[in-house]
C-alpha positions as CSV (number, residue, x, y, z in Angstrom):
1,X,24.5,-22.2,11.5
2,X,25.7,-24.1,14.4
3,X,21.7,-24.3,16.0
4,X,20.9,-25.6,12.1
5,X,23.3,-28.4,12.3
6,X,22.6,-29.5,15.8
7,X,18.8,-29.2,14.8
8,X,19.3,-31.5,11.8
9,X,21.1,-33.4,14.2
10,X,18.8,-33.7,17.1
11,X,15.1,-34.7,14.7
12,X,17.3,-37.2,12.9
13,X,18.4,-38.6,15.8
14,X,14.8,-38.6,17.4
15,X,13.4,-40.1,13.9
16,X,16.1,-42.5,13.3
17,X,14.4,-45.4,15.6
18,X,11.4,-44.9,13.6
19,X,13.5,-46.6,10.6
20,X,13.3,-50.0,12.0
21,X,9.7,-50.1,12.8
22,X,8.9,-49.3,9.5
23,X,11.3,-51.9,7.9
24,X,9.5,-54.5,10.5
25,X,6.0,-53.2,9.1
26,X,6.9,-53.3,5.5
27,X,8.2,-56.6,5.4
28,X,5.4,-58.2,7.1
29,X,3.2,-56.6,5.0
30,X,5.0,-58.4,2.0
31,X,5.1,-61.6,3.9
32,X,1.0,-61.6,4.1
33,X,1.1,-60.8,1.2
34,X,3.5,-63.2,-0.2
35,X,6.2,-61.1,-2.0
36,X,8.7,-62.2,0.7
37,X,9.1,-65.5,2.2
38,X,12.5,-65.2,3.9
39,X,14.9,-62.3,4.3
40,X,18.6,-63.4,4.5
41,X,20.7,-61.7,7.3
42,X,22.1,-59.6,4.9
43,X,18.6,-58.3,3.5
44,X,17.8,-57.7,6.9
45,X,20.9,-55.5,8.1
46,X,21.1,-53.4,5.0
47,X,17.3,-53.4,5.4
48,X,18.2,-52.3,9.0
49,X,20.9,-49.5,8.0
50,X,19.3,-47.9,5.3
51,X,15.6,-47.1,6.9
52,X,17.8,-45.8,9.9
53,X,19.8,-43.7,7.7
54,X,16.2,-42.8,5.5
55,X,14.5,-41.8,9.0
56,X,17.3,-39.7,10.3
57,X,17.2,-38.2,6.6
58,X,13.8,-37.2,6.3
59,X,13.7,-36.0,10.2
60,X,16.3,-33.9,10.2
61,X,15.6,-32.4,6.4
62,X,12.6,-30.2,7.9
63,X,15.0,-28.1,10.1
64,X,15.5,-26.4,6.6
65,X,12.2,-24.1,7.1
66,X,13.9,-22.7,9.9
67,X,17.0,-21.0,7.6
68,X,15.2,-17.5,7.4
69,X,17.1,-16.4,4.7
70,X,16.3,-19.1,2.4
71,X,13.4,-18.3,0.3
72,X,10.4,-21.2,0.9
73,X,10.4,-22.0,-2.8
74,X,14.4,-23.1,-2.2
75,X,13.9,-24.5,0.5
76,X,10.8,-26.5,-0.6
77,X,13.3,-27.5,-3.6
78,X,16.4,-28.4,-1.8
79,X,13.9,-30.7,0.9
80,X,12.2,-32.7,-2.3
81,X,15.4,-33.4,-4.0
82,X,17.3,-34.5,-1.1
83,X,13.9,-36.7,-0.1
84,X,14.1,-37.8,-3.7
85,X,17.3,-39.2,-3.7
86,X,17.4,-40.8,0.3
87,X,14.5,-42.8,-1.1
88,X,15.4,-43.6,-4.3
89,X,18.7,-44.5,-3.0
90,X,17.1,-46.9,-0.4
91,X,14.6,-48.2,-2.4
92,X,17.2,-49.4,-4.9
93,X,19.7,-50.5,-2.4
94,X,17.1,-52.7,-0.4
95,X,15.9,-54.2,-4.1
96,X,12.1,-52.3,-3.9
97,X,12.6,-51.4,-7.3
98,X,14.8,-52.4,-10.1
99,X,17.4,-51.2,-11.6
100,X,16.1,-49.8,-14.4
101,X,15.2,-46.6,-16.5
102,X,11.6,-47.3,-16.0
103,X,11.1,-47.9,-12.7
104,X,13.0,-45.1,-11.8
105,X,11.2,-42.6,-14.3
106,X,7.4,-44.4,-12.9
107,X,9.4,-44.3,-8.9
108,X,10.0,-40.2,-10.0
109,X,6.5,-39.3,-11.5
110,X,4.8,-41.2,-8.4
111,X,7.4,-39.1,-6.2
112,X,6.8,-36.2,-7.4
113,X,3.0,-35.9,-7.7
114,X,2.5,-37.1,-4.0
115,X,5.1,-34.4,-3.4
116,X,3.3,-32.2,-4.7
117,X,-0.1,-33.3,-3.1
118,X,1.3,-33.1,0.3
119,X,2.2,-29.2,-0.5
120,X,-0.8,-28.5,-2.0
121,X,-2.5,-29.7,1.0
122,X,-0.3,-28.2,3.3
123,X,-0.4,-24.7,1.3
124,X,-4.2,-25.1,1.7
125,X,-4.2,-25.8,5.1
126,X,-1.9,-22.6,5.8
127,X,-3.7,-20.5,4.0
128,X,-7.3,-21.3,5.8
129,X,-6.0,-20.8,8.9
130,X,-4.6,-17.6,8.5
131,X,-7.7,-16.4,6.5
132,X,-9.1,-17.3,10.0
133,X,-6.8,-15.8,12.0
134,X,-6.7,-12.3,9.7
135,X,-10.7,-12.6,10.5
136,X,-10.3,-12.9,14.3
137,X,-7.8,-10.2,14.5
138,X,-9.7,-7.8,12.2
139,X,-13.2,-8.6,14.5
140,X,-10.5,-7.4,17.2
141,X,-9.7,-4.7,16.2
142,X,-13.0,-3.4,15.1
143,X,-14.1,-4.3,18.7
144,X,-11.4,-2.3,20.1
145,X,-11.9,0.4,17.8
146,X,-15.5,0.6,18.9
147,X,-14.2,0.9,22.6
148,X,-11.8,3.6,21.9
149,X,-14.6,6.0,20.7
150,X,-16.8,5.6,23.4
């Protein structure tokens, strides 16, 4: 448990300055594109605190593959909904979306298909490389096999 902790620990820590970066690339995205003209200090701080806490989220959240006897589907599971609510919770805090039953029911259904996108991708992935890999070993093994009987 303790190398779990100090893993969630250590990529938070290493994603956490990633947080401000992408605060300083979102908002001058909306400033070119004129949704934001100025921030106040306060905007900026939360803005500052909240991607911080978002990126040490989200970086140290993937250490949760590595509890062996959690099945993936939990683990998947636990990983969206705490994703789920880090962003939702930031997005709302910074003002990115309004307070409001529908934004937060269009914010969910956006969440969750590119969610599920990701893993359908990533599932994909997986599964042609170890098609591969089954192929290379099994080619292997035939070509040992061959060399045995000789």
């Amino acid at each position: 448990m303790k190398r779990i902790v100090l893993g969630f620990f250590r990529r938070g820590l290493i994603a956490c300055g990633v947080g401000p970066v992408v605060l300083a690339v979102l908002y001058l995205v909306l400033k070119h594109n004129g949704a934001v003209e100025t921030l106040t200090i306060n905007q900026v701080c939360i803005g500052i605190f909240s991607l911080s806490a978002l990126a040490f989220i989200v970086g140290g959240m993937n250490i949760i593959y590595q509890i062996e006897r959690l099945p993936l589907m939990v683990a998947i599971l636990i990983h969206g909904i705490i994703l789920y609510l880090s962003y939702l919770g930031t997005y709302l805090l910074n003002d990115w979306l309004e307070w409001s039953l529908i934004s937060v029911l269009a914010f969910t259904g956006i969440f969750v298909v590119g969610y599920l996108v990701i893993w359908i991708v990533i599932y994909s992935v997986t599964r042609k490389n170890t098609e591969n890999i089954n192929k290379i070993l099994k080619q292997k093994q035939q070509v040992t096999g061959t060399d045995k009987s000789m």
